[in-house]
N, C-alpha and C positions, 0 to 999 in steps of 0.2 A: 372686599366687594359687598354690596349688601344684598343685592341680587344677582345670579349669571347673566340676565335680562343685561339690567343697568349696564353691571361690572364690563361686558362684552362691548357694548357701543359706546365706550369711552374710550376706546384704542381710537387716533389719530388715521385715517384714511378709510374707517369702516362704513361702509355703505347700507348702513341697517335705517331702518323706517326714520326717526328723526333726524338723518344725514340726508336723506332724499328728501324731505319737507323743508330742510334747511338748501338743497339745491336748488329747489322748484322756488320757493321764496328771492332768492338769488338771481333765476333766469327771468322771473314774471318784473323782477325789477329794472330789469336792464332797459324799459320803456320810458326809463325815469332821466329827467335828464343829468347828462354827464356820469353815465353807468352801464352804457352799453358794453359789451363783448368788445373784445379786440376780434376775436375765432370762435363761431358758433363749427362744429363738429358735429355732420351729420351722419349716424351712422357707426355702429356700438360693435364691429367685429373687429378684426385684429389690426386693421389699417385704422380705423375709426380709433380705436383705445390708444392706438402709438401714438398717432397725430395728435390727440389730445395732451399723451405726455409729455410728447416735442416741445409743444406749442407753450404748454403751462411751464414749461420747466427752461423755458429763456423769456420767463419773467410779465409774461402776456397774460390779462381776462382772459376764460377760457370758458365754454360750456361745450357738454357733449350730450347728443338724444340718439336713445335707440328706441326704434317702434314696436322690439319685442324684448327680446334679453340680451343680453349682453352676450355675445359668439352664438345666438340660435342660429346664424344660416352657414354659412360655408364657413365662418373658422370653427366652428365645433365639429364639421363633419371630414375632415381632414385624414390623409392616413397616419397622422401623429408624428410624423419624420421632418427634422430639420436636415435640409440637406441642399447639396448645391447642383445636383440631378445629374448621374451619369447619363443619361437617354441627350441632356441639351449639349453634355461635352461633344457626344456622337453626331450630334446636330451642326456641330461646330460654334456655338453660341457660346463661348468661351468668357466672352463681358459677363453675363448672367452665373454662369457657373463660378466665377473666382468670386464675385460678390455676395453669391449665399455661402458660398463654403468663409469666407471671411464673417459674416453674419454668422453662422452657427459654430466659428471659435470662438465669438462674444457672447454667444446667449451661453455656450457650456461651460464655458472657466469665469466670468465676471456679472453679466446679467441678470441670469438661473440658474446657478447650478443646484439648488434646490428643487428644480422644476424638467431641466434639462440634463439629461447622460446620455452617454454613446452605446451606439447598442452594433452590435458585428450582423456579418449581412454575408452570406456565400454567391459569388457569381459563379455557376457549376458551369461546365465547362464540356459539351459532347464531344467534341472533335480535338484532337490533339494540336491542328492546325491555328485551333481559337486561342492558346495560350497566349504567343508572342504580343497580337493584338489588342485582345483585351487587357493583356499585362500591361500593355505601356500606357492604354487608356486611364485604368487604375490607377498608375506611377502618376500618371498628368496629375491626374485627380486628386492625389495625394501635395503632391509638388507644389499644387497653385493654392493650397488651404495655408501654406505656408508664405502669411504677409502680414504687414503691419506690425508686428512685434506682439502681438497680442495670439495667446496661447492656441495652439489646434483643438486641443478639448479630444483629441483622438486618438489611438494607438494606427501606426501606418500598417499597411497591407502586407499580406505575407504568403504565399504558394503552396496549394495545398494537393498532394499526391491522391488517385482513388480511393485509396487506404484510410487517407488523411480526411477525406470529405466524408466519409463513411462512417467514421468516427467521431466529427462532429455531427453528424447528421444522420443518426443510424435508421431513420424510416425512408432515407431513398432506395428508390429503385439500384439494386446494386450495377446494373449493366446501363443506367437511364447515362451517367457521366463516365469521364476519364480521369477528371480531376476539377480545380476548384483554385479560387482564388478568396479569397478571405478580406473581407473591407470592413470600415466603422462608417456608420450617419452617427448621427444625434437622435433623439427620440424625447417628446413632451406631451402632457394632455393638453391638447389646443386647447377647449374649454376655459380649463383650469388657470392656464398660464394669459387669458384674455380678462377672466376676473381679479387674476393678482395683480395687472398692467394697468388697470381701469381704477383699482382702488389705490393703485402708486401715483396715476395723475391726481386722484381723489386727492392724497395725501401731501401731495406738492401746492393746492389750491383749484384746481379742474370741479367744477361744478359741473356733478355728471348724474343725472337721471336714464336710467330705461324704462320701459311701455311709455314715454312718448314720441305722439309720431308727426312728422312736418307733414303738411295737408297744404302748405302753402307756400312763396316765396316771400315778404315785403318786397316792396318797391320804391324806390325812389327815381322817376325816368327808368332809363337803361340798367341803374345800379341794385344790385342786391344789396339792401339792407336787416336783413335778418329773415324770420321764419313764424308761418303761423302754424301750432303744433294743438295737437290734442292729447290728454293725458287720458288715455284707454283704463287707468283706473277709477276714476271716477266721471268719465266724459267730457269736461271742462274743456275749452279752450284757452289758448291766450298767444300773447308774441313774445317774441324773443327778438332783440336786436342787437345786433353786432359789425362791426367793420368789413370785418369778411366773415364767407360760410366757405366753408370747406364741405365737399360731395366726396364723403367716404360711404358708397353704400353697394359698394361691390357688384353682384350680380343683376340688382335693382340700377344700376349708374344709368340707363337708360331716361329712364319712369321719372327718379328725381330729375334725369336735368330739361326733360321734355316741360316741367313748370314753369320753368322761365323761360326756353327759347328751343327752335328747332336746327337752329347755325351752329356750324361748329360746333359740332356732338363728335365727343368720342360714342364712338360704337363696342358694346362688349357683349359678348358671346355667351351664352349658359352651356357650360360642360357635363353632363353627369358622370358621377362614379358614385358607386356603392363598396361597401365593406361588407365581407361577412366576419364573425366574432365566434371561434371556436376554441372547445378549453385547452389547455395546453398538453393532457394529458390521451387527446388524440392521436398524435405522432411524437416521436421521441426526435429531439435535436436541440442543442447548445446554443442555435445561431439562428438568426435569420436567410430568408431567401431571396434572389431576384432573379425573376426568372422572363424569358423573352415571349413575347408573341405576337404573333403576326401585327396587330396593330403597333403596341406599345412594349409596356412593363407590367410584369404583375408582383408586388414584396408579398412576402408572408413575414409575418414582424411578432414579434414575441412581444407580448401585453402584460404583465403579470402573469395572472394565472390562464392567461389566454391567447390565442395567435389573432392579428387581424391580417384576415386576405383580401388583397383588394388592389387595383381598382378596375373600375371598367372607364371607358373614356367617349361620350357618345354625345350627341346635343340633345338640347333639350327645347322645345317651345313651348311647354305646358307652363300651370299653374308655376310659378318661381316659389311661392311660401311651399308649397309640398310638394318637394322631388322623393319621389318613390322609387323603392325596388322591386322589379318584376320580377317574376318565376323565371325568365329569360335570362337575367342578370344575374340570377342564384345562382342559375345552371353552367352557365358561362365561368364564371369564376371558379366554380368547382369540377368543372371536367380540366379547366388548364391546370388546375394546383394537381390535380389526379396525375396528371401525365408523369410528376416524377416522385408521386408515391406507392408504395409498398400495398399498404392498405387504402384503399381508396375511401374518400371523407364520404360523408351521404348530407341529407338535406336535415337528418336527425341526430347529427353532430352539429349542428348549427345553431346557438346561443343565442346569438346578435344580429343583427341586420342594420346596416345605417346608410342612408342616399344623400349626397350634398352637391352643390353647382359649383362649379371652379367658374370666375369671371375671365375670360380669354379674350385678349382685345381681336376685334374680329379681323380679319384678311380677307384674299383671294383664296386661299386654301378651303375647300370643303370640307377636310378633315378636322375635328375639335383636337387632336392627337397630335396635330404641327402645327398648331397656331402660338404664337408667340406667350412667354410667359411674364417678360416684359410689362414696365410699366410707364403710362403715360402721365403726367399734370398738366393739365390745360386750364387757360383765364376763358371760357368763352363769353362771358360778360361781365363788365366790370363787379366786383364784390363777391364775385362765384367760383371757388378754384374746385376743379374736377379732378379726383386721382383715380385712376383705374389698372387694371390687368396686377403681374408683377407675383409674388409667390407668399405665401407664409412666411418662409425663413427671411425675404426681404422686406418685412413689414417695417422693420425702421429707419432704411432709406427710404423709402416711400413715403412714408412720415415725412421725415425729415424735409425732400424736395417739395410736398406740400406746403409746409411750412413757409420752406423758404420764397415759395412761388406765392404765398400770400402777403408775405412779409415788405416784398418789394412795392406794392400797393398800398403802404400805410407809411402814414407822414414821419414815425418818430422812428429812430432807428432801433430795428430788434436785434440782438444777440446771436450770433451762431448756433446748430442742434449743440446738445450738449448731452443727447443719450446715448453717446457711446459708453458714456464713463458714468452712465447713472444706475444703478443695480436696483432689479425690482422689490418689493418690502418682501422679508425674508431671507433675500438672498445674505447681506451684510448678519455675519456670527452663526450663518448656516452648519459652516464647517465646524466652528466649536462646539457647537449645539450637537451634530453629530457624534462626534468621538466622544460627548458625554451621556451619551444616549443609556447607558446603563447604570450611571447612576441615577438621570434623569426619571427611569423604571421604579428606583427601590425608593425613590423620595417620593413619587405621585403613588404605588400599587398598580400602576399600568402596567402589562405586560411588554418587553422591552421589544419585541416584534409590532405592536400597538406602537409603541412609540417612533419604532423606524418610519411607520406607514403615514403620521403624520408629520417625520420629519420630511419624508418625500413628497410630501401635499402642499406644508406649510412654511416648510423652512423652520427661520428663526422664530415666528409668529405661531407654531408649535402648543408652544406655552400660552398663548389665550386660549385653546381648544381643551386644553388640560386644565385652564381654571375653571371654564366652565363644568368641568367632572366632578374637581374640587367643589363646586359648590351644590351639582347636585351629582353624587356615585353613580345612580341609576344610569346616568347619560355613558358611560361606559360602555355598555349591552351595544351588541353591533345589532342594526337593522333589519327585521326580518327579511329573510331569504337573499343576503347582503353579507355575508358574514365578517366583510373587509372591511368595510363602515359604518362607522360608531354613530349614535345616535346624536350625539353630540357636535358632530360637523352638520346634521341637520338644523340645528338650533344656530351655527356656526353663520351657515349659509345664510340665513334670515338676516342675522343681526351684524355680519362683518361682509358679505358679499352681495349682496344687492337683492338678493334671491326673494321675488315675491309670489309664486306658486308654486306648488306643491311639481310640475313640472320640470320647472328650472332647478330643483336639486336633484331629483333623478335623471334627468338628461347630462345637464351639463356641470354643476357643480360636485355628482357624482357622477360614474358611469354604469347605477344600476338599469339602467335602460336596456342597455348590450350587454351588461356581463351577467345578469342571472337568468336562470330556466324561466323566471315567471315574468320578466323585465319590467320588475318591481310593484308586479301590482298588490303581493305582500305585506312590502315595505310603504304605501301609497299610502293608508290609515294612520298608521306612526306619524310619520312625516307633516300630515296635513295636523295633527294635535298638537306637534310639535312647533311647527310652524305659525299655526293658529293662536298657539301663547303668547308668541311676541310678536306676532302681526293684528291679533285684536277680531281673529275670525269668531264670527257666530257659530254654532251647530249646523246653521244652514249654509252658510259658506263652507265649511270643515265637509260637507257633506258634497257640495258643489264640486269644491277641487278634487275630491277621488272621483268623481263622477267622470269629471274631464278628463282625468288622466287615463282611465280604463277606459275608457273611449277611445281616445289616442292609440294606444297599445292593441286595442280591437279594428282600429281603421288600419298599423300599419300593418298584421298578421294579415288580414284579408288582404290589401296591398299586393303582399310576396306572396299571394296566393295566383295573382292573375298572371296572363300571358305576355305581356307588352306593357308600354309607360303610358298611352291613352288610359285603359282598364284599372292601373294602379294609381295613377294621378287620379280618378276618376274616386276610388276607393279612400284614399285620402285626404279629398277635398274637404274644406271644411272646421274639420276637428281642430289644427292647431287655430283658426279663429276666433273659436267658442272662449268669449272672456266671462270667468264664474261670477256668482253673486256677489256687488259690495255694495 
């Protein structure tokens, strides 16, 4: 290599500054004739990046626009679990539940399994009476992951006596249970696993930009013909034209399709839930929790070095860009996790904070807590295909009947999905990669825990993160007050992951946001120098972007400082729209 710079964005799917000059080039040309889009993709979160993959990867033009980052709204704010949701089996919505639990055998044994593993989960158990019941629910649950021929990715459930529960879990209350049943989910950084999906379309041919945002529909009569978009980096306009547009924009599906028509709207719901992010070293226990409450569910999920508690489940009609967490919602979440511990948590164990909107397609039900998880695709006007509702872990059926629903609208014939059997970049020589992991150690000088933590990051692509050390040591040094990442995934971030502020690598491309005491405002300085090397910032920009981001970090603590989601939306307004100097 002759620089890290260079050397770094000459990997094949990397989405560093001359791969997005080279999109934006690509999309502004599609007004040219015989260059339009087959699938413009509107809409950069976890439905938005699959559907692009789908789309690009049976052989179609493709573009994808997101108006912020890539996973900034509801897929980065997620509880992290691929799962096919005991609460819907209870529900009896048993279509839903055998379709994620089949979905999260693929992402753990063939998709991700660099990105994705199973993580165990205690259903405790007060009443001697709730065995039998909850047992056979569990067995169901078990039972139905088992199809397709394609691997569970999970160790099955097993009965766990007082004694037994006690001992995996030694901060319960010892009289709260009787006993315990013992289950696996999956578990992944949403984030993480939306920027490795986004750069696998990339890498297939997917001409994919983020910070721009559609402001418009074309038209041709009645037909969608593409999109007029502005590019929030340098304010530009222009169009984009394509065959079809696909409306992947989740909790926004309203907003975007009200542009073109007010007929035949799907309707979808804004749900909140928040997390709290507390270190691991507050309570002692092996396993995760799920625990019942009056509304819903609450998991407490083992993070690394941290548990995430959560969720709450409530509506939302505020501002959609900032969904906030109130003092309400703190409080809430930590008197029910209290209920079956020993030591009870306070609000000065509390690390992290994060608020995201679940899109729930609406009903007659007032409750956001039963409203269906379900997803719909709708044509409401010709050249417009709508997907809504539906779960994370079903992001690429969802895809997929996108696809397919726009497919049947275009004259040539398209190919079947074919992401069942397509592994995200990483995943293929993950496992070899692994078990060589220490020699991997003594040929870089990386410390072989260093190396695990970016096999778990990066997979096979690993080794681009370590040339870049190789060529400069110093990037080695993990991040101030970050101690888990290395300065060098910030550099990573820039030049292979799309990441163009100083935000989007502490939020989503790491998780120093939620996992440190200072939630990175430390780390903010680094990152923006770092960044600013191969992004081409000024001093004045370098200074802009920590501006923004302690800004950020200062609206949500005042945020979780109010009573209610008026006051905290109220508090949060704002800040994530401040675009810094260019």
């Amino acid at each position: 290599m002759s620089g890290f710079a260079e050397g770094a964005e000459a990997s094949k799917g990397a989405l560093g500054p001359e791969a997005r000059e080279a999109s934006l080039a690509a999309l502004k040309a599609t007004t040219e004739p015989g260059k339009e889009l087959d699938i413009l993709v509107v809409g950069g979160g976890i439905v938005g990046t699959g559907t692009a993959l789908d789309a690009v990867t049976r052989g179609l033009n493709v573009g994808i626009v997101e108006a912020s980052d890539w996973a900034a709204g509801t897929s980065s704010r997620s509880s992290k679990l691929i799962h096919g949701g005991l609460r819907y089996l209870e529900m009896l919505d048993f279509g839903l539940v055998k379709e994620a639990l089949h979905e999260r055998g693929l992402l753990l044994s063939e998709l991700a399994p660099h990105l994705a593993r199973p993580v165990p989960f205690l259903y405790p158990l007060s009443k001697s009476f709730e065995r039998p019941y909850v047992g056979a629910g569990i067995a169901l649950y078990d039972i139905m992951s088992i199809s397709g021929g394609h691997k569970r990715g999970v160790p099955f459930h097993k009965h766990l006596t007082r004694r037994g529960t006690l001992r995996a879990a030694p901060s319960l209350k010892d009289d709260a249970f009787v006993g315990s049943i013992r289950y696996y989910d999956g578990q992944v950084d949403d984030a993480k696993y939306v920027a490795n999906l986004i750069r696998t379309a990339a890498y297939y041919g997917a001409h994919a930009v983020n910070r721009v945002a559609v402001v418009d529909f074309l038209r041709e009569g009645e037909r969608v013909v593409g999109a007029k978009v502005v590019n929030h980096e340098d304010g530009s306009t222009f169009k984009i034209r394509a065959k079809q547009v696909i409306n992947a924009t989740g909790v926004w599906t309203d907003e975007t399709q009200a542009m073109v028509t007010e007929r035949g709207q799907l309707k979808v719901r804004a749900s909140k839930g928040i997390h709290l992010v507390v270190p691991r070293d507050r309570f002692q226990s092996t396993v995760g929790l799920i625990l019942r409450t009056e509304k819903s569910v609450l998991f407490v999920i083992p993070w690394g070095r941290h548990w995430i508690i959560g969720t709450t489940d409530t509506d939302w009609h505020l501002d959609k860009a900032h969904p906030a967490a109130s003092s309400k919602d703190i409080d809430y979440l930590l008197e029910h996790v209290n209920r079956v511990l020993k030591r009870p948590l306070t609000r000065e164990d509390v690390e992290g904070v994060y608020a995201g909107l679940r899109p729930l397609l609406a009903g007659e039900n007032d409750s956001t807590a039963k409203l269906s998880r379900e997803h719909i695709v709708a044509h409401p006007v010709p050249g417009l295909v709508v997907v809504a509702g539906g779960k994370w872990t079903t992001y690429r059926v969802m895809a997929k009947d996108a696809v397919d629903e726009a497919s049947r609208s275009m004259d040539e014939r398209v190919p079947p999905s074919c992401t069942e059997s397509v592994p995200l970049l990483g995943a293929t020589g993950f496992k070899a990669a692994w078990n060589r992991r220490n020699r991997t150690a003594e040929e870089t000088g990386v410390h072989v825990a260093r190396v695990e933590h970016l096999l778990n990051r990066y997979g096979s692509m690993a080794t681009e993160v370590l040339a870049l050390i190789h060529e400069k040591p110093e990037l080695a040094e993990p991040l101030p007050g970050a101690d888990d990442y290395l300065q060098a995934e910030a550099v990573y971030a820039a030049t292979h992951e799309g990441a163009r502020h100083v935000n989007d690598v502490l939020t989503r491309r790491t998780r120093i946001s939620i996992e440190s005491w200072d939630r990175g405002v430390s780390a903010a300085p680094v990152v923006a120098k770092l960044m600013g090397e191969i992004l081409g910032w000024s001093d004045a920009q370098r200074e802009s972007e920590i501006k923004h981001y302690l800004a950020r970090v200062e609206a949500e603590r005042l945020s979780q400082q109010q009573p209610d989601d008026e006051s905290a939306d109220a508090a949060r307004l704002g800040v994530e729209d401040i675009v810094p100097l260019r």
